[in-house]
C-alpha positions in Angstrom: -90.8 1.1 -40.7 -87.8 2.6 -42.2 -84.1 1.4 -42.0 -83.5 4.5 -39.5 -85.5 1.9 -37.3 -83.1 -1.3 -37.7 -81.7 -3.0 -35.2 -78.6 -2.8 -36.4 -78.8 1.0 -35.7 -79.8 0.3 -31.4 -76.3 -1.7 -30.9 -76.3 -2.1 -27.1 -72.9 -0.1 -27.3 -74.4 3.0 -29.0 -78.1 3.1 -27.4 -78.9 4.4 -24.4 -82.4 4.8 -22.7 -83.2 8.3 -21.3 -86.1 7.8 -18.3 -87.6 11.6 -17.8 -88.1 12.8 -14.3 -89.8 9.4 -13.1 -90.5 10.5 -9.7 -93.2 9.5 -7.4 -94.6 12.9 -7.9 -95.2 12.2 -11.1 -95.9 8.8 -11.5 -97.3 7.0 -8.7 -100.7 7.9 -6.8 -100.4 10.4 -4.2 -98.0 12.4 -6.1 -98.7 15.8 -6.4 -99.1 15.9 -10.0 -100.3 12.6 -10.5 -104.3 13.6 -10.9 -103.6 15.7 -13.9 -101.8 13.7 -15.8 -103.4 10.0 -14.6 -106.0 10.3 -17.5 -103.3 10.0 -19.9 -101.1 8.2 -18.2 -103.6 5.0 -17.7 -105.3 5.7 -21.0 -101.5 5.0 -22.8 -100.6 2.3 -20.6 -97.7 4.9 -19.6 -96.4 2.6 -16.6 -96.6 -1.2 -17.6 -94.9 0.4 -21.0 -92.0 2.0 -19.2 -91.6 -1.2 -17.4 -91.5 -2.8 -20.5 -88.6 -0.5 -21.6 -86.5 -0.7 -19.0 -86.4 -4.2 -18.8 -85.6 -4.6 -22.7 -82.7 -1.8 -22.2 -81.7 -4.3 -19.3 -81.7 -7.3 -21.3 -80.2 -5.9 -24.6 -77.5 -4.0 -22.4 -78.1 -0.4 -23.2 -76.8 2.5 -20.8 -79.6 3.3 -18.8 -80.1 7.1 -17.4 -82.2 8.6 -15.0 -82.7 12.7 -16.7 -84.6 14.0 -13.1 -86.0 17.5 -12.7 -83.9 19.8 -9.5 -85.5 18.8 -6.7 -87.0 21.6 -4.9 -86.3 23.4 -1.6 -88.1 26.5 0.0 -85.4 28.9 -1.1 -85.3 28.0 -5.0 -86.0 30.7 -7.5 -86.5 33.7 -4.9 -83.2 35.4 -6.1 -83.9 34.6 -9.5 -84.7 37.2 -12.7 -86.7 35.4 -14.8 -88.1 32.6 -13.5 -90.8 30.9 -15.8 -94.0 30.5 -15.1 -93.5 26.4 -14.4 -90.8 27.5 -12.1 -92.8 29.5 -10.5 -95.7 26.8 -10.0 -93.1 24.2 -9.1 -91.9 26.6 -6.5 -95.7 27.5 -4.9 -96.6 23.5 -4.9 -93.0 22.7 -3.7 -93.5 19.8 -6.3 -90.5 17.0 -6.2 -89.6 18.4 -2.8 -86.1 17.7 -1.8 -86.1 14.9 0.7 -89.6 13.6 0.3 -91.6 10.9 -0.8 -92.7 12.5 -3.6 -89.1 13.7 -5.2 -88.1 9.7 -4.7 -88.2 7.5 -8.4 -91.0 5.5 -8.9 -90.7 2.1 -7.5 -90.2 0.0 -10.6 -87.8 2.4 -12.0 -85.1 2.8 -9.7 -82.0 2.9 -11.0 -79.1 -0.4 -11.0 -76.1 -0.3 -9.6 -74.0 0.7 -12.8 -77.1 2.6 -14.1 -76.9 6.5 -14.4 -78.0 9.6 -12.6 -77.5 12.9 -14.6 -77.3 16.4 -12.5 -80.9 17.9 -12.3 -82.2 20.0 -14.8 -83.8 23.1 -13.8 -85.9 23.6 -16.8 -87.1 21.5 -19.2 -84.3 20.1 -20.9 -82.1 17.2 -20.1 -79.3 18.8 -21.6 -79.0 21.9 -20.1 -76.8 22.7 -17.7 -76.3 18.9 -17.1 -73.7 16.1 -17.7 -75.3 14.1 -19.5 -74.1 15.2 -23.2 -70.8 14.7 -21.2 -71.6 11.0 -20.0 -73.4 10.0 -22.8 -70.1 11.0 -25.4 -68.3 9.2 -22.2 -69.8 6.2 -23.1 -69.9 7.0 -26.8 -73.8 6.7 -26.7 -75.5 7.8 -30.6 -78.5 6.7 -29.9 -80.8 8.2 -27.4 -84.2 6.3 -26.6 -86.6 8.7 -24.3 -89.4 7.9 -22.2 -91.0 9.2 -18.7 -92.8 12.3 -18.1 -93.9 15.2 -19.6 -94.5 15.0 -22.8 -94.2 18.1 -23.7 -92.0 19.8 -21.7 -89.3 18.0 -20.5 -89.3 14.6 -23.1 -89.7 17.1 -25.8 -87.2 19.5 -24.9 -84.5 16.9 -23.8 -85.4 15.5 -27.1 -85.1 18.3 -29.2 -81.8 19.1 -27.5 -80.5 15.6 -28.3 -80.9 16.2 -31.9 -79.3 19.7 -31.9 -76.3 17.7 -30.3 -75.8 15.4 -33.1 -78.0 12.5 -31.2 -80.0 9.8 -32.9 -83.2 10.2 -31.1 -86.1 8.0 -30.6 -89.6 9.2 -28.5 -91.7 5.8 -27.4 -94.7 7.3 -27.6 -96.8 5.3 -24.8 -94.2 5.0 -22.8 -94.5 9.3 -22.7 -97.3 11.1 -21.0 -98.6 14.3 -20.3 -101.6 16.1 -18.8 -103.7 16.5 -21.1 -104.6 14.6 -25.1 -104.1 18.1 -26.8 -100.5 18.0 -24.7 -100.0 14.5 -26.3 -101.1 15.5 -29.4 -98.6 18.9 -29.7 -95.6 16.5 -29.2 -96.2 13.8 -31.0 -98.4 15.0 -34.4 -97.4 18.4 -34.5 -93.5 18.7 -33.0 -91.9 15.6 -33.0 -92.2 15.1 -36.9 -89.5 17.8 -37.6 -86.9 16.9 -34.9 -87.4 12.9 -34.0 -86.0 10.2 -36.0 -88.2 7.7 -34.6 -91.5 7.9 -33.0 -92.3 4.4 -32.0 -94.9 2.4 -29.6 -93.5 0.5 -26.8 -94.2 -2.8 -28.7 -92.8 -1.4 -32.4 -89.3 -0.5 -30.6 -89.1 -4.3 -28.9 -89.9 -5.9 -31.9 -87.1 -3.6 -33.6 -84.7 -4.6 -31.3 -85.6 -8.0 -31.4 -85.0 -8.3 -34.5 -88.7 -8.5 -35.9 -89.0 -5.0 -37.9 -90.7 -6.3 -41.3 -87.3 -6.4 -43.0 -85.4 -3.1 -42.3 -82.3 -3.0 -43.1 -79.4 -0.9 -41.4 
């Protein structure tokens, strides 16, 4: 583990975790996308894991921010040019429909009161056409910890983002899924390498923080 890991470098005042679209759609059975990415999901442990980090955000007092996916309505995308083909698919499925169950977070990951929603993204990344570069400087947040759903669309474009933006980022890597291995493998052997500055498990990152990192040093 390198000093880029310390705990001197997550300072409650600096870090903040990023939870990626953790809808019911996504996360919970029933959800519309939930059978193609449950495989992965269970096999990582993806839930109890993001419980795990928001309750060690909670207790070390990082920010906390919900990064959701635009919540979809009939009309969305019809006018647009160039729609992409996920776009398109989210459109057809209606997937985190406006006003249902399915757009609502994940039970264990609601949001606190003081905790953060960010405007919706319509793409992939976080960033884009959001506040929360704005909220996160607000709040003079370095340190960017991401977790949730998909691995490698929106967590790795939110991540990659981050970094172009100056951000320390850090990917938990079972506290991420996606739909498939190969999908898990792309972000986090083949992508992540050349933009992340920390690619940790759930259990490395809490024993950072906790000061139990093997003797890094800030």
């Amino acid at each position: 583990m390198t000093s880029e890991t310390s705990e001197a470098l997550y300072s409650p005042d600096r870090t903040a975790l990023l939870i990626v679209d953790p809808y019911n759609d996504f996360l919970s059975e029933g959800g519309k996308l939930w059978p193609r990415g449950k495989e992965v999901a269970e096999g990582v442990g993806l839930l109890d894991h993001m419980r795990t980090m928001l309750a060690t955000a909670r207790a070390r007092g990082f920010r906390v921010f919900i990064v959701p996916h635009h919540q979809t309505t009939p009309n969305d995308y019809v006018t647009w040019d160039h729609p992409s083909p996920a776009q398109r698919r989210i459109m057809e499925q209606q997937i985190f429909a406006a006003d249902s169950w399915g757009a609502e977070w994940h039970p264990d990951l609601r949001p606190r009161e003081g905790e953060f929603v960010t405007r919706q993204h319509w793409a992939s990344s976080g960033f884009a056409n959001t506040d929360l570069d704005f909220l996160l400087k607000q709040h003079h947040i370095r340190n960017v910890v991401l977790i949730g759903m998909r691995a490698n669309t929106c967590v790795d474009t939110t991540a990659r983002f981050g970094q172009e933006l100056g951000y320390h980022v850090t990917l938990v890597r079972d506290a991420i899924a996606a739909f498939s291995w190969e999908e898990m493998t792309a972000t986090f052997d083949v992508n992540a390498p050349l933009y992340a500055h920390a690619v940790l498990t759930t259990d490395e990152f809490v024993d950072v923080v906790n000061g139990r990192d093997g003797g890094a040093t800030p």
